[in-house]
C-alpha positions in Angstrom: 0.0 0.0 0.0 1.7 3.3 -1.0 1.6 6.1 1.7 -0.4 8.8 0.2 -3.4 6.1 0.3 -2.8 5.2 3.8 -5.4 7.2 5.3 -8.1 5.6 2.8 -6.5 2.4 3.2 -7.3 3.1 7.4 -10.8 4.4 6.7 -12.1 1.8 4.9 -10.4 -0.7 7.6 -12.3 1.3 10.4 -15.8 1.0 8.7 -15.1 -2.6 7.3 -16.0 -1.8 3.9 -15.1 -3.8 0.9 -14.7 -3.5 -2.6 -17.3 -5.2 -5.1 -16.5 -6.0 -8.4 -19.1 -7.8 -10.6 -17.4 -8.3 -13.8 -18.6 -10.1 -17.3 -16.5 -10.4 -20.8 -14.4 -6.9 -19.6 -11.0 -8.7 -20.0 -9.3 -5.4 -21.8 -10.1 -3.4 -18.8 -10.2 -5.7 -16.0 -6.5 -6.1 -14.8 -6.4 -2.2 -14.9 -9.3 -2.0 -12.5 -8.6 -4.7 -10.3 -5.1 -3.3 -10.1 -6.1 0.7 -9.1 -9.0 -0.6 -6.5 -5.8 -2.5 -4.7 -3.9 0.4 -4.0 -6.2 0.9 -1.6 -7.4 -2.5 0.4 -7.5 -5.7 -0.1 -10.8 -6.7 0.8 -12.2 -6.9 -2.4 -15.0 -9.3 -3.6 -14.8 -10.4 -7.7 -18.2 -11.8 -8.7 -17.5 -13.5 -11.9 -20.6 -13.5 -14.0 -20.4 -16.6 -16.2 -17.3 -14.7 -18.2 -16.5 -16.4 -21.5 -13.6 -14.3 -22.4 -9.8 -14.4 -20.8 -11.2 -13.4 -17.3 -10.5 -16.7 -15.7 -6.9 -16.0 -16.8 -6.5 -13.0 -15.8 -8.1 -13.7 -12.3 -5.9 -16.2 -11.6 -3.1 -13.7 -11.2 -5.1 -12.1 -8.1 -5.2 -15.3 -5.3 -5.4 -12.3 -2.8 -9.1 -11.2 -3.7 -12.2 -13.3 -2.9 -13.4 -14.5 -6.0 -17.5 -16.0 -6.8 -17.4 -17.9 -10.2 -20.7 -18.3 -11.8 -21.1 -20.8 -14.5 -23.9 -19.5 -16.4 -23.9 -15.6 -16.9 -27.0 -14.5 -14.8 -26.9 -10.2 -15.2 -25.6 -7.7 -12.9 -28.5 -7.7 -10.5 -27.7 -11.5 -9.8 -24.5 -10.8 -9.1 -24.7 -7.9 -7.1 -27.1 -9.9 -4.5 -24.6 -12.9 -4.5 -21.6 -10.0 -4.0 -23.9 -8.6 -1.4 -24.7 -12.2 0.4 -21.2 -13.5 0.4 -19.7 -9.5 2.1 -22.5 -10.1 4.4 -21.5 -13.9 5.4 -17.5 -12.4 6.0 -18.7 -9.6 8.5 -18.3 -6.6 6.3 -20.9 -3.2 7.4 -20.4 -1.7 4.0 -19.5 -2.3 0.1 -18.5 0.3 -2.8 -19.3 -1.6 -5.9 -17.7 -0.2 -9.2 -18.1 -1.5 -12.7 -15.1 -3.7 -14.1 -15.9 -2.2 -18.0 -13.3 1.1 -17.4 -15.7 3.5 -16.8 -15.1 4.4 -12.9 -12.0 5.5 -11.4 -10.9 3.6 -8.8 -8.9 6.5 -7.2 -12.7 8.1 -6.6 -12.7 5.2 -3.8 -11.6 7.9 -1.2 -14.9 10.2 -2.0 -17.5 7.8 -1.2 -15.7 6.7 2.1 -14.9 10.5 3.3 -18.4 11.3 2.6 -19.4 8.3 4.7 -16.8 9.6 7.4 -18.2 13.1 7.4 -21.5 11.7 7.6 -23.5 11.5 10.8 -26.2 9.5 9.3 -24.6 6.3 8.7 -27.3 4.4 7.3 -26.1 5.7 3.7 -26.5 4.8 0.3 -24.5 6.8 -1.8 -24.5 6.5 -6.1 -21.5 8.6 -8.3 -22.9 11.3 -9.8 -20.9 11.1 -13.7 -22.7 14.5 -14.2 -24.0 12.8 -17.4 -25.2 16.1 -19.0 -21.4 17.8 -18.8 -19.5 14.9 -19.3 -18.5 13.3 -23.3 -20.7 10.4 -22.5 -22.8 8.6 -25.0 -26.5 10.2 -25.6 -27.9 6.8 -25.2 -26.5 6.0 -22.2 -27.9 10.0 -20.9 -31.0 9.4 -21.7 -31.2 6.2 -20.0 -30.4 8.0 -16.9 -32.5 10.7 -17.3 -35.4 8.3 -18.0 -34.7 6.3 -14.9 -33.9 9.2 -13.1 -37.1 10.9 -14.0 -39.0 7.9 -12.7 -36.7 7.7 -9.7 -37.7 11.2 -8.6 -41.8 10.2 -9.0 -41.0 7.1 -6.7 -39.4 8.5 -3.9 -39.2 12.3 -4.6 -35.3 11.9 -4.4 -33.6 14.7 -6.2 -31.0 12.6 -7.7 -28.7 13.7 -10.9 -27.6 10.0 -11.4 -29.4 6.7 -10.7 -27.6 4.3 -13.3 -24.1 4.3 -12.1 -22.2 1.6 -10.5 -20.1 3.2 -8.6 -21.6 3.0 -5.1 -21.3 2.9 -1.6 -24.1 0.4 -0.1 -24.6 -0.2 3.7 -25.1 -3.4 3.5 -25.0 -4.2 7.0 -28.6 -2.1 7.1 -30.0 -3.4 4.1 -29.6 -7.0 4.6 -32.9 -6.8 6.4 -34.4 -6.0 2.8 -36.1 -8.3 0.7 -35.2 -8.0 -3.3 -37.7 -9.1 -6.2 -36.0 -13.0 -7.5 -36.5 -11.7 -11.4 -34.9 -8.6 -10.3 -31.7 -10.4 -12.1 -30.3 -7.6 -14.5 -29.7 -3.9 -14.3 -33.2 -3.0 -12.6 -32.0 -4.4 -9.5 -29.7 -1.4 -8.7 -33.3 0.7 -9.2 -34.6 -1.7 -6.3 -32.4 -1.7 -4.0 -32.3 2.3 -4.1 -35.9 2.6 -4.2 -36.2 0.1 -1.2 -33.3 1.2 1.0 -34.7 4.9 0.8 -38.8 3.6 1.9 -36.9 1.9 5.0 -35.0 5.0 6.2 -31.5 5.0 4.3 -30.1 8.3 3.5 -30.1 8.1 -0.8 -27.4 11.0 -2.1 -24.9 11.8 -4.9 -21.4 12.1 -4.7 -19.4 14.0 -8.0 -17.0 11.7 -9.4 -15.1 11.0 -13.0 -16.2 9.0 -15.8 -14.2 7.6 -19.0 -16.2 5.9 -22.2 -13.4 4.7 -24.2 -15.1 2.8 -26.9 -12.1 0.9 -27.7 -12.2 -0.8 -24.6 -14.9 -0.5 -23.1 -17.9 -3.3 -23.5 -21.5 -2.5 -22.2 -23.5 -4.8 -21.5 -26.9 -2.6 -21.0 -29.4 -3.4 -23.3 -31.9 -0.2 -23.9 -35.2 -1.7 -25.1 -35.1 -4.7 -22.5 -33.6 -3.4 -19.7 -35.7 0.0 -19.8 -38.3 -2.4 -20.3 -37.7 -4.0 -16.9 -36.9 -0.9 -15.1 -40.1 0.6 -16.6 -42.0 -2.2 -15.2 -40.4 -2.1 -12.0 -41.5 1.2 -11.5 -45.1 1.2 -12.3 -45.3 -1.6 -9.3 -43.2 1.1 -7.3 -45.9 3.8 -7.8 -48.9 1.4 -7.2 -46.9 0.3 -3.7 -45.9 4.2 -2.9 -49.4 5.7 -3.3 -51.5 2.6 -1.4 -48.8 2.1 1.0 -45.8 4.2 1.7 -47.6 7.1 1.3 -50.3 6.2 4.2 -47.6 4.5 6.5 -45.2 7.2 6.2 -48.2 9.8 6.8 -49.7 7.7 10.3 -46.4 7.3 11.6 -45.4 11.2 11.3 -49.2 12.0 13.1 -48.3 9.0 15.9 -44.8 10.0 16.2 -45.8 14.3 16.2 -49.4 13.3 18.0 -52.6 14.5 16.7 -52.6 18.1 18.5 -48.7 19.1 17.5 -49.2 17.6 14.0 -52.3 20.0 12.8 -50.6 22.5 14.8 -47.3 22.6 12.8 -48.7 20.5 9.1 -51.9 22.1 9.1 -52.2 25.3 11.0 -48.2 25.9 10.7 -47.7 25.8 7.0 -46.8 28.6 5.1 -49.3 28.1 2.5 -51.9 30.8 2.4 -55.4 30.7 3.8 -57.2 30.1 0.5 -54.8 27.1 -0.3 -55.1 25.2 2.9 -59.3 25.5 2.8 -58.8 24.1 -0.8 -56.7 21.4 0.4 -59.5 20.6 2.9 -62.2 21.0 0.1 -60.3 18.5 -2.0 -59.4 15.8 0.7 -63.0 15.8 2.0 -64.2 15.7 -1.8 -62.1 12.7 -2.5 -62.4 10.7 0.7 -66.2 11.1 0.6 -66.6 10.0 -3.1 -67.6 6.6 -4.3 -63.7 6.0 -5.5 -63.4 3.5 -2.7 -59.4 1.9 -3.0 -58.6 4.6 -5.4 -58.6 8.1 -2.7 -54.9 8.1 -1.5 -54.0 7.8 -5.4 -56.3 10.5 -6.4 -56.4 12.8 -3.8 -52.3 13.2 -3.8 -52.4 12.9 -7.8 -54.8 16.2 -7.7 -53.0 17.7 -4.8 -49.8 18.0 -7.1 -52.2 19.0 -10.4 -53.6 21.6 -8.4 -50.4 22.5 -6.7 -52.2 21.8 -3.4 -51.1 21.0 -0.1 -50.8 17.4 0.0 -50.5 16.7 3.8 -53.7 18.4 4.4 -55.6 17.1 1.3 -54.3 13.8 2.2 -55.3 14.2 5.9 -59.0 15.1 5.3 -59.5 11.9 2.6 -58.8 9.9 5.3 -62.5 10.3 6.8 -63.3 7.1 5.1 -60.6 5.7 7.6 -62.5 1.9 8.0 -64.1 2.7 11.3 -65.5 5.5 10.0 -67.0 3.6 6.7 -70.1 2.6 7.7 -71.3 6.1 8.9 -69.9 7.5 5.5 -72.2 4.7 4.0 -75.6 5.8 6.3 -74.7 9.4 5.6 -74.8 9.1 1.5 -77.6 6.5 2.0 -79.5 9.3 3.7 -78.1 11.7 1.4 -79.2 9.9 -1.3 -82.6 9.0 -0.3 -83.7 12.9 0.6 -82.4 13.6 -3.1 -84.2 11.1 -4.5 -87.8 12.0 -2.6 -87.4 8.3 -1.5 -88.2 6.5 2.0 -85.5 6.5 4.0 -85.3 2.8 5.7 -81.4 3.0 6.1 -80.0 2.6 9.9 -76.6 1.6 11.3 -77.5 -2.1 12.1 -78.8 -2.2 8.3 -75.6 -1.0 6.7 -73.0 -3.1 9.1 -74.7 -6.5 8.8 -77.0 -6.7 5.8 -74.6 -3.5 3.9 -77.7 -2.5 2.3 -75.4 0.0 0.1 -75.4 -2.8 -2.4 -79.6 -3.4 -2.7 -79.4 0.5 -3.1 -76.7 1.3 -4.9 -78.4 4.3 -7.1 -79.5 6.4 -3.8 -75.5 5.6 -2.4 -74.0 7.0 -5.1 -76.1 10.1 -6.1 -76.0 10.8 -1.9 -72.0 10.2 -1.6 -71.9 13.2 -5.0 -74.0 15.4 -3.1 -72.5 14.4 -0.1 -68.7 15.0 -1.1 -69.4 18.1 -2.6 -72.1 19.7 0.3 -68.9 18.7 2.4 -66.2 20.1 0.3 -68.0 23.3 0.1 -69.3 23.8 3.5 -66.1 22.4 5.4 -64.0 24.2 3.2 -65.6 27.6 3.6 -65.3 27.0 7.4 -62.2 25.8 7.3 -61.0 29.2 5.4 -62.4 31.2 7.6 -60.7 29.5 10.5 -57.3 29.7 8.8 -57.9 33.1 8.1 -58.3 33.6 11.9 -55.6 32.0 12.7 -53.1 33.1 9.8 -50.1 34.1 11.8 -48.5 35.7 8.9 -51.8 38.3 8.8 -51.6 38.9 12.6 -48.1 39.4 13.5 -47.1 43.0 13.7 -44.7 44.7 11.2 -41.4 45.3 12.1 
């Protein structure tokens, strides 16, 4: 180890990281990487992806580094997890992973591990920035990142320049807790394990670092219909698990971890937004989670919040009054609704919607009273609710100067 990597060499010691190289047909550039990630530790892990080019040659000049051999090439993703599984099973906390192809620098090893010393959040994930819109890189592989990227952003709300790159630093000592998708086998998985380390609390960010595309030597492997494909696919399951699940869980937990008083204190009477926005936030979420969208008013309700440049914690607050012990008054109440409208007899009660849930024997009088309903509610609630803002506007009350 030469001196002026020492201090590296130490750091990654002290946070028992390793070095993960999954590696497939890159025989012109592999020696080169392998070579520059040793000048700075020897804990390095070599997945071998089913190579059928001179790797096995050249990897038998490296008895040093743990090597995984697979006989059949199975796609990054695949190898990542058995990289990830085997760092796990020798005690390692952490793993920078870099391509083998000669696109990453090994000497940008000593970025990801300062920013994970300078950190005080050490449940980290953080992905090379290549700055793909600056750097000579090809157009197909920008757009690839900005589509992913794009999609990245609507999953998680991440503000990330880069999501493609290999050149990471994973905590794999938090994420082994994590379950990953079996067909997630190619380059979707590093979309995955982004998207799911972020949901359970890991701290997602870019670091800058250099990129090289020599075409000469280097060989990628990414396939842009298929693999955009898969990410695509991925990421429409993402939003469907985001809006009916994260969304909700993330949204309970701030209320039970804030309580009910401090959270409409400081989310709902606290925010900055104006008078007139909040009472249309109200209107909205009241609108929605009164309507007869049933398993469709998280989706909506934050959808129109965005379209309508709402606020979405309030909007999102009020559609929950069709939380499930409320439902079956929200039934009796459009029932009721519905049968005034209608001129007929009302024979609707409590008992009758619980155990025989007459909605569905009267299902024109539900759903014209849950319309009038939502919108009597929406406009009623959210002219009160405007008026108490208005009160209560702290920005309108405190005195100048």
């Amino acid at each position: 180890m030469q001196p002026k990597y020492l201090e590296t060499t130490q750091k990654l010691k002290q946070y028992n990281c390793c070095v993960l190289i999954p590696t497939y047909n890159n025989y012109k550039t592999l020696k080169r990487v392998l070579d520059g990630v040793l000048e700075y530790t020897d804990a390095v892990v070599l997945v071998n992806d089913g190579s059928t080019d001179e790797t096995l040659q050249i990897l038998s000049r490296y008895p040093q580094i743990e090597q995984i051999h697979i006989n059949k090439n199975q796609g990054k993703g695949y190898a990542l997890k058995k990289g990830f599984k085997h760092a796990v099973s020798f005690g390692f906390d952490y793993a920078i992973t870099l391509d083998s192809d000669g696109q990453h620098f090994p000497s940008d090893i000593p970025i990801f591990i300062n920013a994970l010393d300078t950190s005080k959040n050490k449940n980290l994930l953080l992905i090379g920035d290549r700055k793909m819109n600056e750097s000579d890189v090809l157009a197909q592989s920008r757009k690839g990142n900005n589509v992913s990227s794009f999609w990245v952003r609507a999953v998680t709300d991440l503000e990330l320049h880069d999501t493609q790159s290999g050149f990471r630093l994973y905590p794999i000592k938090y994420l082994k807790e994590l379950s990953f998708f079996r067909n997630t086998k190619k380059f979707e998985f590093e979309v995955e394990v982004l998207v799911k380390a972020h949901w359970a609390g890991t701290l997602v960010k870019n670091v800058p670092i250099k990129v090289l595309y020599d075409l000469d030597e280097r060989v990628s492997h990414f396939r842009p219909f298929m693999d955009i494909a898969r990410i695509t696919i991925l990421i429409i399951w993402f939003l469907i698990v985001k809006y009916f699940y994260i969304r909700p869980r993330d949204f309970f937990r701030k209320v039970k971890q804030m309580g009910l008083r401090q959270f409409l204190r400081e989310e709902v009477l606290g925010s900055n937004d104006s008078p007139e926005k909040k009472a249309l936030s109200v209107a909205l979420g009241l609108f929605i989670g009164l309507s007869p969208l049933w398993g469709f008013h998280t989706v909506i309700v934050i959808f129109l919040a965005i379209a309508l440049k709402l606020n979405k914690v309030i909007a999102f607050a009020f559609s929950n009054i069709s939380l499930p012990p409320f439902i079956p008054f929200v039934f009796l109440a459009s029932l009721t609704t519905g049968y005034w409208v209608l001129g007929q007899k009302n024979e609707a009660t409590l008992a009758s919607v619980t155990d025989n849930f007459e909605v569905i024997t009267s299902l024109k009088a539900y759903f014209v009273g849950s319309i009038v309903l939502s919108v009597g509610a929406a406009l009623i609630l959210g002219s009160l609710s405007y008026l108490c803002f208005y009160l209560f506007d702290t920005k309108r009350i405190q005195p100048d100067g």
